[in-house]
N, C-alpha and C positions, 0 to 999 in steps of 0.2 A: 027176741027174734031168733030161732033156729036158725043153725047154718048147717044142718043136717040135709044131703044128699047134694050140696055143693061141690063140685070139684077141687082137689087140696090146694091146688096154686093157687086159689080166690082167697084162702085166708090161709092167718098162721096164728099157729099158738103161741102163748104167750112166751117169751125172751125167744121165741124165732128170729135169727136177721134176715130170712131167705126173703126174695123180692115178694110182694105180693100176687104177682101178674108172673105170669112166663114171657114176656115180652122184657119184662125188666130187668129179669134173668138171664135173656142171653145178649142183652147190653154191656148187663157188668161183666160175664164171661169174656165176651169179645175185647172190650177196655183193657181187664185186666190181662186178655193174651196180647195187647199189642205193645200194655207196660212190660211185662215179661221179657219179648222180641224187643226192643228197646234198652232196657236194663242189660240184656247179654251182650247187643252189638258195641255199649261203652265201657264193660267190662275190659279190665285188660288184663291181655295178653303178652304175659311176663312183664314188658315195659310198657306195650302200645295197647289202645283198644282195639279190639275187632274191628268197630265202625273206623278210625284211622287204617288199619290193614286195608279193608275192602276199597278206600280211597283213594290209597296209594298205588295198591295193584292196578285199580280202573287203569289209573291216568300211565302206570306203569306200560300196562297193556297198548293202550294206544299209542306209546312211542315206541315203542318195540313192532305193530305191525305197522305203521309208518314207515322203520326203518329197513324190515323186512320188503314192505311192498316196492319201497322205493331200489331195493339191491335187486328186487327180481325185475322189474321192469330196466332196472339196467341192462342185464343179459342181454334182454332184445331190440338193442340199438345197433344199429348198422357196426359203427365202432368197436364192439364188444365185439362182435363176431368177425371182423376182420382184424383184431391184433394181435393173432397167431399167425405167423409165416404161412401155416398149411392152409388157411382159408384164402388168404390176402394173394398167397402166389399163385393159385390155383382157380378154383371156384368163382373167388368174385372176380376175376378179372376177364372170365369167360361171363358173367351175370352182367358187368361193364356195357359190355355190348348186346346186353338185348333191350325188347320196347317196354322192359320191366322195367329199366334202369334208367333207358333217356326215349319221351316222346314227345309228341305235339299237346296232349294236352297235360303236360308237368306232372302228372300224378307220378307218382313213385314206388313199388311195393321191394320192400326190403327185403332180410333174410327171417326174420321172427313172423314176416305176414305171409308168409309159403309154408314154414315149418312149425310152427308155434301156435297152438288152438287160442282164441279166443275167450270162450269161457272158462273160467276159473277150475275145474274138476278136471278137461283135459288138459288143461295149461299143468296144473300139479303133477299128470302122471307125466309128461312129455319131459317135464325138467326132474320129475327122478329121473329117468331113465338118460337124458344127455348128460347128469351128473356122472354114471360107469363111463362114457367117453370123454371124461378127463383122462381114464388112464393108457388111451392112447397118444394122448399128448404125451403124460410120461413116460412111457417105452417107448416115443418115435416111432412105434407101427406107419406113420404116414411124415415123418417129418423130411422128406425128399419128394420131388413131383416122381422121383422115378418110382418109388414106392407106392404112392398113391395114386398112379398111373396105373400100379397093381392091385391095388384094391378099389381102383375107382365101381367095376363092375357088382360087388357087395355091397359098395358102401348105397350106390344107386338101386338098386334091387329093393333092401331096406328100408327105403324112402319111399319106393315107390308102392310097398306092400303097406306101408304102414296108411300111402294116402289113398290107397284101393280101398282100406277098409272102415276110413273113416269119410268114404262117398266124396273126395277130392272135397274137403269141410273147408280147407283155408283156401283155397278157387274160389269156393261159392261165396267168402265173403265179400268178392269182388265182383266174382260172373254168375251169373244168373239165368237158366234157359226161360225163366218168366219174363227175364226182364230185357231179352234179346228181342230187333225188329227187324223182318220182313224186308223193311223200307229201306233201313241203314243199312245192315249186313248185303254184301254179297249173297246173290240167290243160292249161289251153290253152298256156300261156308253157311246159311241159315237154315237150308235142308240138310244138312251133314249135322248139325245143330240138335236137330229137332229129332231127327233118325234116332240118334243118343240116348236123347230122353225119353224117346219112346221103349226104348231095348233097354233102358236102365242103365247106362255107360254113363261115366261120371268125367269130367277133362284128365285124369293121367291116364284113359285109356286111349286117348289119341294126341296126349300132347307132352309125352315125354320129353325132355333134349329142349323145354321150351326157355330155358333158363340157363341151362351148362350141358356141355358136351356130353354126347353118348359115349356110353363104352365103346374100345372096340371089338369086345366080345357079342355088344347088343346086338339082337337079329331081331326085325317086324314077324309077326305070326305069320307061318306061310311059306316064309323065308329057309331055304337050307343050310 
């Protein structure tokens, strides 16, 4: 029988090893790439295999962002932020006294749930940047109320711009014009409400001071 006008993968000439079939062929290809990938990752590397490296690093990895996640969620514990003089003598002890700090129905919002974003991408950029005001701790730029008396007006400003531009984001994860009622709120505090959200005004454009004291530089728009 002729095997003339056959296709060449159907047969092979004699002492050929090639597969018969093209199916067979990119069996053994495949096989022998995944013996290859195999053979390289127990190969070792100077003393260890590769496959122990990548092992080690995994489990490496995971205790290092454990210990990473866990020092940064320490930052934003009430504690952490008041065991500087300059917060503890100042700041919280005006925050003491708002319905942030003590109300009827227990809830509580801290210092990390005002200033500190939530999702992971802002949270990164917020803690570089209060990483540079360590170095006012170190030069005492504020380490007297009288001093920080003197900057309180910058320091607030800065705050306040940062939470204009981010549509007052750590508010919203507590207040909500969706989820404000008609029924509950005061008629007037729910159309003052609602006015807002209509004009696009976000809570620090009418609720500065709602936490710690104004400047005394601060002046309302309008005001001379």
């Amino acid at each position: 029988m002729s095997l003339r006008g056959l296709p060449r993968f159907c047969y092979k000439k004699p002492g050929d090893r090639r597969a018969s079939t093209l199916g067979g062929t990119m069996e053994d290809k495949n096989a022998s790439f995944l013996k290859r990938c195999w053979s390289k990752l127990k190969q070792p590397s100077a003393k260890y295999s590769l496959l122990s490296l990548l092992v080690v690093g995994f489990f490496a990895g995971i205790i290092f962002w454990g210990g990473f996640n866990t020092a940064l969620e320490t930052t934003n514990t009430l504690a952490f932020c008041t065991s500087c003089h300059e917060m503890r003598d100042t700041v919280y002890q005006e925050y003491k006294e708002t319905i942030h700090y003590s109300n009827r129905t227990g809830v509580r919002a801290i210092c990390s749930d005002c200033h500190v974003p939530k999702d992971w991408t802002h949270k990164m950029i917020r803690k570089s940047k209060a990483a540079f005001e360590v170095w006012g701790k170190l030069t005492g730029s504020i380490d007297t109320k009288e001093k920080f008396e003197a900057k309180r007006m910058t320091l607030a400003t800065h705050e306040w711009e940062r939470m204009k531009e981010s549509g007052s984001r750590e508010c919203r994860n507590c207040h909500d014009f969706e989820a404000m009622s008609g029924e509950v709120q005061k008629q007037t505090v729910f159309k003052k409400h609602m006015k807002a959200k209509v004009e696009g005004n976000t809570c620090i454009d009418c609720h500065k001071g709602i936490a710690h004291k104004l400047p005394k530089e601060y002046k309302e728009e309008g005001e001379d």
